[in-house]
mmCIF file of the C-alpha atoms, coordinates in Angstrom:
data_MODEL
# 
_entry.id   MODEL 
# 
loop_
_atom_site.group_PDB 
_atom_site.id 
_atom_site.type_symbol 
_atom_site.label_atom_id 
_atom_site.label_alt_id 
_atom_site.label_comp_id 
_atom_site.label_asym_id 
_atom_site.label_entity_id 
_atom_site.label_seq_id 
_atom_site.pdbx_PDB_ins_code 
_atom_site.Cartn_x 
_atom_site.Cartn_y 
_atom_site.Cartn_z 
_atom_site.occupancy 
_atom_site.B_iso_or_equiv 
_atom_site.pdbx_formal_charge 
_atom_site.auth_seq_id 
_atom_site.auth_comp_id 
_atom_site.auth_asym_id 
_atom_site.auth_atom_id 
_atom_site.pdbx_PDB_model_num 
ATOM 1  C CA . UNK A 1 1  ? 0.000  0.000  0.000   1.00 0.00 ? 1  UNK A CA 1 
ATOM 2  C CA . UNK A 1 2  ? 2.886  2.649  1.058   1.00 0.00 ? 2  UNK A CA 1 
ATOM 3  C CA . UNK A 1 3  ? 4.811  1.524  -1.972  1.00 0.00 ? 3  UNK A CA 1 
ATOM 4  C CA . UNK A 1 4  ? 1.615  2.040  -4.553  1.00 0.00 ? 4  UNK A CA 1 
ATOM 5  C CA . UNK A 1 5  ? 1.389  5.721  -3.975  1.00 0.00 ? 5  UNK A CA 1 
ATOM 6  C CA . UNK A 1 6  ? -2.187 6.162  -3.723  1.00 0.00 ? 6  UNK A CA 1 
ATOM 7  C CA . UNK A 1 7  ? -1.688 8.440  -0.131  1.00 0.00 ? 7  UNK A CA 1 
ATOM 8  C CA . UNK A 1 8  ? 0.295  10.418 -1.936  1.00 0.00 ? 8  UNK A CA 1 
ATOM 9  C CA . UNK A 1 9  ? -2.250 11.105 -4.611  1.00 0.00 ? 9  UNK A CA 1 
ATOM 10 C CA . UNK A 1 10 ? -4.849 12.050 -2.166  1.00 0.00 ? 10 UNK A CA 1 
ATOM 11 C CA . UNK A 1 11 ? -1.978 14.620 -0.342  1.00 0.00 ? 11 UNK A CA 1 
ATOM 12 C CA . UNK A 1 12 ? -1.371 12.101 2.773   1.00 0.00 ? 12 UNK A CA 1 
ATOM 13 C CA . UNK A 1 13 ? 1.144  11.699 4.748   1.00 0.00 ? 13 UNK A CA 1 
ATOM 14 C CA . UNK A 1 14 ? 2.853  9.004  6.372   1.00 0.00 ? 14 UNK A CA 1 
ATOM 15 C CA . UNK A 1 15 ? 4.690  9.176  9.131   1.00 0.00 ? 15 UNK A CA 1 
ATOM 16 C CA . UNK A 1 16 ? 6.636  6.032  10.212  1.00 0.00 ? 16 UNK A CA 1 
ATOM 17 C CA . UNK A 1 17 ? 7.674  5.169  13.980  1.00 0.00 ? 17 UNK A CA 1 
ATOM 18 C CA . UNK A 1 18 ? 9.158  3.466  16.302  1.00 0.00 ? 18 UNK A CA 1 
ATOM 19 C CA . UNK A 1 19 ? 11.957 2.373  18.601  1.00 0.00 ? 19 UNK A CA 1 
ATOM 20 C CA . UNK A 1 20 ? 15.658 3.266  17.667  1.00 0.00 ? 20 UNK A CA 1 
ATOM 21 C CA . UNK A 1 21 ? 17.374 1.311  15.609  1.00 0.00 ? 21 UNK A CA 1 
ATOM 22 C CA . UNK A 1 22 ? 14.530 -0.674 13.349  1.00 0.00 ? 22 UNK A CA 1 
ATOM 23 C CA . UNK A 1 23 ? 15.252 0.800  9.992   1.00 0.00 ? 23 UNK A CA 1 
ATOM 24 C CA . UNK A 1 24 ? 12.753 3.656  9.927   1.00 0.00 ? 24 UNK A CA 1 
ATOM 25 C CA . UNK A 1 25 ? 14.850 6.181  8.112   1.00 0.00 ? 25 UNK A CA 1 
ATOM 26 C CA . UNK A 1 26 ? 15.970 3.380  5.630   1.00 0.00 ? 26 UNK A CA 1 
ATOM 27 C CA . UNK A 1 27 ? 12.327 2.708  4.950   1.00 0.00 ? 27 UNK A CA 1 
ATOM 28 C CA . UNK A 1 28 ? 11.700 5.923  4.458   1.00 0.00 ? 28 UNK A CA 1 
ATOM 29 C CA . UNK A 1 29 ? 14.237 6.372  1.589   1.00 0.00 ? 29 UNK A CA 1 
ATOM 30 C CA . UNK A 1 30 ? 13.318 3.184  0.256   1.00 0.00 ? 30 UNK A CA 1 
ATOM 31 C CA . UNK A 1 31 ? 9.473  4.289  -0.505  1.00 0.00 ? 31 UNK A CA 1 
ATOM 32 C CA . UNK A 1 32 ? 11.078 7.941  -1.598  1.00 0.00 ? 32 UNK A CA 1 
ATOM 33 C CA . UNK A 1 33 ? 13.447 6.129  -3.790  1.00 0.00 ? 33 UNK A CA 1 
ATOM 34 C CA . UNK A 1 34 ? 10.711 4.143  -5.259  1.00 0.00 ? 34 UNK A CA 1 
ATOM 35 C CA . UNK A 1 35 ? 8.370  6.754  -5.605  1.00 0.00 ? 35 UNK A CA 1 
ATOM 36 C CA . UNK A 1 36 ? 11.154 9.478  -6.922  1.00 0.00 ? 36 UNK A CA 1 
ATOM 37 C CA . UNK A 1 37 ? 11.910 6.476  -9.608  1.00 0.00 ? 37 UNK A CA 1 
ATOM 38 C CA . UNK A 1 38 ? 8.268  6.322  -10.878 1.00 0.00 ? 38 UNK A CA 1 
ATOM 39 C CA . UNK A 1 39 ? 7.991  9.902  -11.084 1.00 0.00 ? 39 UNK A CA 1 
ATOM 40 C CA . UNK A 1 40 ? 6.468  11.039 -7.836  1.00 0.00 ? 40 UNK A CA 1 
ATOM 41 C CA . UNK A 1 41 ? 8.585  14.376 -6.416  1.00 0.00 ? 41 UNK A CA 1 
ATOM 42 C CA . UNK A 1 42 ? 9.055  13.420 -2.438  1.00 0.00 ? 42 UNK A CA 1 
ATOM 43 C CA . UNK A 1 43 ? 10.333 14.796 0.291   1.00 0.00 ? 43 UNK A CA 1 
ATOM 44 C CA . UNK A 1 44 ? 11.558 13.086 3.822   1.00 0.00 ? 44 UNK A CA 1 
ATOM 45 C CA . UNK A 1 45 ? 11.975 15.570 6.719   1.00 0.00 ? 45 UNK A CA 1 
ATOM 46 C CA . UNK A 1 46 ? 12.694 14.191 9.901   1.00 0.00 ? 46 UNK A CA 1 
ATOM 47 C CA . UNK A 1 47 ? 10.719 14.818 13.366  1.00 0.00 ? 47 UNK A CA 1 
ATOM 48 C CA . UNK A 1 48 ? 13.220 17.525 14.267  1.00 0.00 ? 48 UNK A CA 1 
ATOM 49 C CA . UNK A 1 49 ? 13.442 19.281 11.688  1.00 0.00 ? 49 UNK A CA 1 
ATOM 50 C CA . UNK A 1 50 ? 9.416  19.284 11.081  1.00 0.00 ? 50 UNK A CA 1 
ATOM 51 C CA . UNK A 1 51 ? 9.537  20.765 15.132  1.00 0.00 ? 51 UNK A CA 1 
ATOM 52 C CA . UNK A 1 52 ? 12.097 23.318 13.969  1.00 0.00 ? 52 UNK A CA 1 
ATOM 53 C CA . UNK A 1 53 ? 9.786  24.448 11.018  1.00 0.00 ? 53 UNK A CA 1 
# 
């Protein structure tokens, strides 16, 4: 389902968590990376930063 794209077509998010250390950021770039691939602009921004904003 994240990998289809369809929440991104209806202007979604998804926000991904979690304990330390389970791969969340590399999921993350994964479905950008997939999505980026099959034409979809993306952008990952990280709880921090989104605070900072």
């Amino acid at each position: 389902m994240l990998l289809k794209g369809d929440w991104i077509a209806r202007h979604e998010n998804c926000a991904i968590i979690g304990p330390t250390g389970i791969g969340k950021s590399w999921l993350a770039c994964a479905i950008g990376r997939i999505r980026c691939l099959a034409g979809t602009p993306c952008r990952r921004l990280s709880a921090r930063k989104r605070s900072a904003a």
